[in-house]
C-alpha positions as CSV (number, residue, x, y, z in Angstrom):
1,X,83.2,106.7,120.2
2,X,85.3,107.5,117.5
3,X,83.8,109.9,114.3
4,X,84.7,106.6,111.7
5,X,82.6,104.8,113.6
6,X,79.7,106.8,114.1
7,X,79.7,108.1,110.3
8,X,80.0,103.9,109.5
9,X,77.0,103.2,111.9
10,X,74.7,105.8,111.1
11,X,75.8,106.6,106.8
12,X,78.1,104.2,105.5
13,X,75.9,100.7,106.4
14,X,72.9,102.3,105.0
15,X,74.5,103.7,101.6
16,X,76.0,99.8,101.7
17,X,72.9,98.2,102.0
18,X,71.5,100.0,99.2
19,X,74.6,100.0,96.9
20,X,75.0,96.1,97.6
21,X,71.4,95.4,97.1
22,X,71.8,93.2,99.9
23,X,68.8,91.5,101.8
24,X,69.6,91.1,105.4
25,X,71.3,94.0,107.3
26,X,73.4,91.5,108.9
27,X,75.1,91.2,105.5
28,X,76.8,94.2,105.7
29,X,80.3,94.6,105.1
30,X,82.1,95.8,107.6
31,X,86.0,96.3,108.7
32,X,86.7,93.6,111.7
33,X,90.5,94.2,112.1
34,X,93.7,95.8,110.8
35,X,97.0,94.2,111.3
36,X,100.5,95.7,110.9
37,X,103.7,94.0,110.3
38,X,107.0,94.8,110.0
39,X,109.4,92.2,109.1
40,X,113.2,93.2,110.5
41,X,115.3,90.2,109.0
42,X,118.3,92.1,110.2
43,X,117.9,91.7,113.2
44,X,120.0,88.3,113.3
45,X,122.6,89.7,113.4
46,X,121.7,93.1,115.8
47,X,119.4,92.4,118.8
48,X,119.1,96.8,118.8
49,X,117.0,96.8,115.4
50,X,114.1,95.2,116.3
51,X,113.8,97.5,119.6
52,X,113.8,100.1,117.3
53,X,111.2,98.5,114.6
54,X,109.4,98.0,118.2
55,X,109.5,101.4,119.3
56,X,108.1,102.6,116.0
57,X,105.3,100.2,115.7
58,X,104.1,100.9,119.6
59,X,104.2,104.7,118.6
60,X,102.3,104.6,115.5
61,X,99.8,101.8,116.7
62,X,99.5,103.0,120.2
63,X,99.6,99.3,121.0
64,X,102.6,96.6,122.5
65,X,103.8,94.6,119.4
66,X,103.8,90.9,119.3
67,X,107.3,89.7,118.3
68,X,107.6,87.6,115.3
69,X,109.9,84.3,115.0
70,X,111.1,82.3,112.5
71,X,109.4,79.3,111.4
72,X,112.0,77.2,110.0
73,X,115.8,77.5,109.7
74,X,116.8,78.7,106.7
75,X,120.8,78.8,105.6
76,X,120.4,81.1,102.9
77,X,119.3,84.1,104.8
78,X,121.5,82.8,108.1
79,X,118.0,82.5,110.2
80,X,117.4,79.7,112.7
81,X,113.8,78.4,113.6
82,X,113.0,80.7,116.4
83,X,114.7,83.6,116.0
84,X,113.2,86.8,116.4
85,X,112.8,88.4,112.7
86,X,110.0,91.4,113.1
87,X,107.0,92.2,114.7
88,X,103.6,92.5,114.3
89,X,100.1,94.4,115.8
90,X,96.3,93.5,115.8
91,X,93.8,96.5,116.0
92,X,90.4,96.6,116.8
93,X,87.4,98.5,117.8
94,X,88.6,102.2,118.5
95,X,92.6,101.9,118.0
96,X,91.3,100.4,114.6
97,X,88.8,103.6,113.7
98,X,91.5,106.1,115.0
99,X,94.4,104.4,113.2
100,X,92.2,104.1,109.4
101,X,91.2,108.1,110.1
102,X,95.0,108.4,110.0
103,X,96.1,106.7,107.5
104,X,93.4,108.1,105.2
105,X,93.7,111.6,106.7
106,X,97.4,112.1,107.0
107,X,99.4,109.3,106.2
108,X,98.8,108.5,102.4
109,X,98.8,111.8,101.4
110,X,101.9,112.0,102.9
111,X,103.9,109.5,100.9
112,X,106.0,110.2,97.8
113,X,104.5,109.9,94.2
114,X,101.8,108.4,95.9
115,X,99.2,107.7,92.9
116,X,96.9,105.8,94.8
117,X,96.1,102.4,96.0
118,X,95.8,99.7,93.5
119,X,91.9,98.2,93.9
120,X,93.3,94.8,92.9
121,X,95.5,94.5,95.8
122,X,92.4,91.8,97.5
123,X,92.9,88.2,98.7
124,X,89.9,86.7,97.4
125,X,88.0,86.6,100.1
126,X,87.3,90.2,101.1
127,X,90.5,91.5,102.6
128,X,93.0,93.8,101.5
129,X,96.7,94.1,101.4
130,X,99.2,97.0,100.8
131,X,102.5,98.0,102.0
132,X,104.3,101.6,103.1
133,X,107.9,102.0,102.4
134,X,108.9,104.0,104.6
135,X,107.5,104.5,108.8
136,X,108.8,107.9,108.6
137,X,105.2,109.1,107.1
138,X,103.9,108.8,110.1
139,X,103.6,111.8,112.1
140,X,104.1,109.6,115.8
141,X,107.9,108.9,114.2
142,X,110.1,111.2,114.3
143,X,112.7,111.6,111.6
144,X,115.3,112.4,114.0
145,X,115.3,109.2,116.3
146,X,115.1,106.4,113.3
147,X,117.7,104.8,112.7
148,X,117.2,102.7,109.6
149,X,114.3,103.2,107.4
150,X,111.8,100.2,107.0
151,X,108.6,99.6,105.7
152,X,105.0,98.2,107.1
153,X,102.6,96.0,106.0
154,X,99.4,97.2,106.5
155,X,96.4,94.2,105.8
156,X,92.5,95.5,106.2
157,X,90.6,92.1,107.5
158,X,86.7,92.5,106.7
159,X,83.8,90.5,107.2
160,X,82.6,89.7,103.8
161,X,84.0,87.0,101.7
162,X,83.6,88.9,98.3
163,X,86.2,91.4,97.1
164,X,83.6,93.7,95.2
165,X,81.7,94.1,98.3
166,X,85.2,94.7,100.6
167,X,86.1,97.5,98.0
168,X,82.9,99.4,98.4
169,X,83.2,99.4,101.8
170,X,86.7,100.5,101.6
171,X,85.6,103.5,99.1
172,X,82.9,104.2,101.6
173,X,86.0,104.8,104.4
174,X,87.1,107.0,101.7
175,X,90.5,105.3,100.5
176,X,92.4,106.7,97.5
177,X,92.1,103.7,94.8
178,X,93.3,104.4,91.6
């Protein structure tokens, strides 16, 4: 079992439960999944860049990605309903723990200026959205074998409908807000 996990089941739900002043255990918050997505528009017009946006997201996921398509044609950007445009990944259970221990452990310290994650950055219902610029801040990508630098959604999916309670559970995991 991952270390996240065990320090979540045996420290973090407890600290929550008192934090929260909740009344039922079962109404603590807790992460459910994380999904990554990295849109690759130009791949109209190169079939070779998503492989690569691929490659990257199987390396730092540890996990096949699911290829994206277009919804609906749209003339403007010269995309056709269907088309391939990016690719994304769902993690759970383990993959999930090991990937947050990363990015809280070595990738966002990693990133220039990095100042912190803004704490507003919530849906309104309890999950949380941010984005990296650049995939080359992950230590699984090397800097020699990219050939175009792209960025990564990253969105936190949790099982509690209120944002307050989402960001204590998220400064629990120890995340770098602002």
């Amino acid at each position: 079992m991952s270390a996240l996990k065990e320090e979540f089941k045996s420290k973090i739900s407890k600290e929550l439960y008192k934090e929260l002043g909740l009344s039922n255990v079962m109404a603590i918050p807790s992460i459910e999944k994380v999904t990554l997505n990295m849109g690759v528009g130009e791949s109209v017009r190169d079939k070779k860049i998503l492989e690569h946006a691929k490659s990257d997201m199987q390396a730092l996921s540890g996990q096949k990605p699911f290829v994206t398509k277009a919804r609906k044609s749209i003339a403007g950007f010269k995309v056709r309903e269907g088309w391939p445009i990016g690719c994304k990944v769902t993690l759970r259970g383990e993959r999930m723990y090991d990937f947050l221990t990363r990015l809280v452990n070595v990738v966002l310290p990693r990133v220039r200026d990095f100042r912190g994650l803004n704490p507003k950055s919530f849906d309104g219902n309890g999950n949380y959205s941010f984005g990296i610029k650049e995939q080359i801040v992950f230590p699984e990508i090397s800097f020699d074998k990219i050939d175009v630098i792209r960025g990564l959604d990253i969105v936190i999916s949790t099982s509690t409908s209120e944002n307050a309670h989402a960001l204590a559970l998220l400064k629990q995991f120890n995340f770098p807000f602002k």
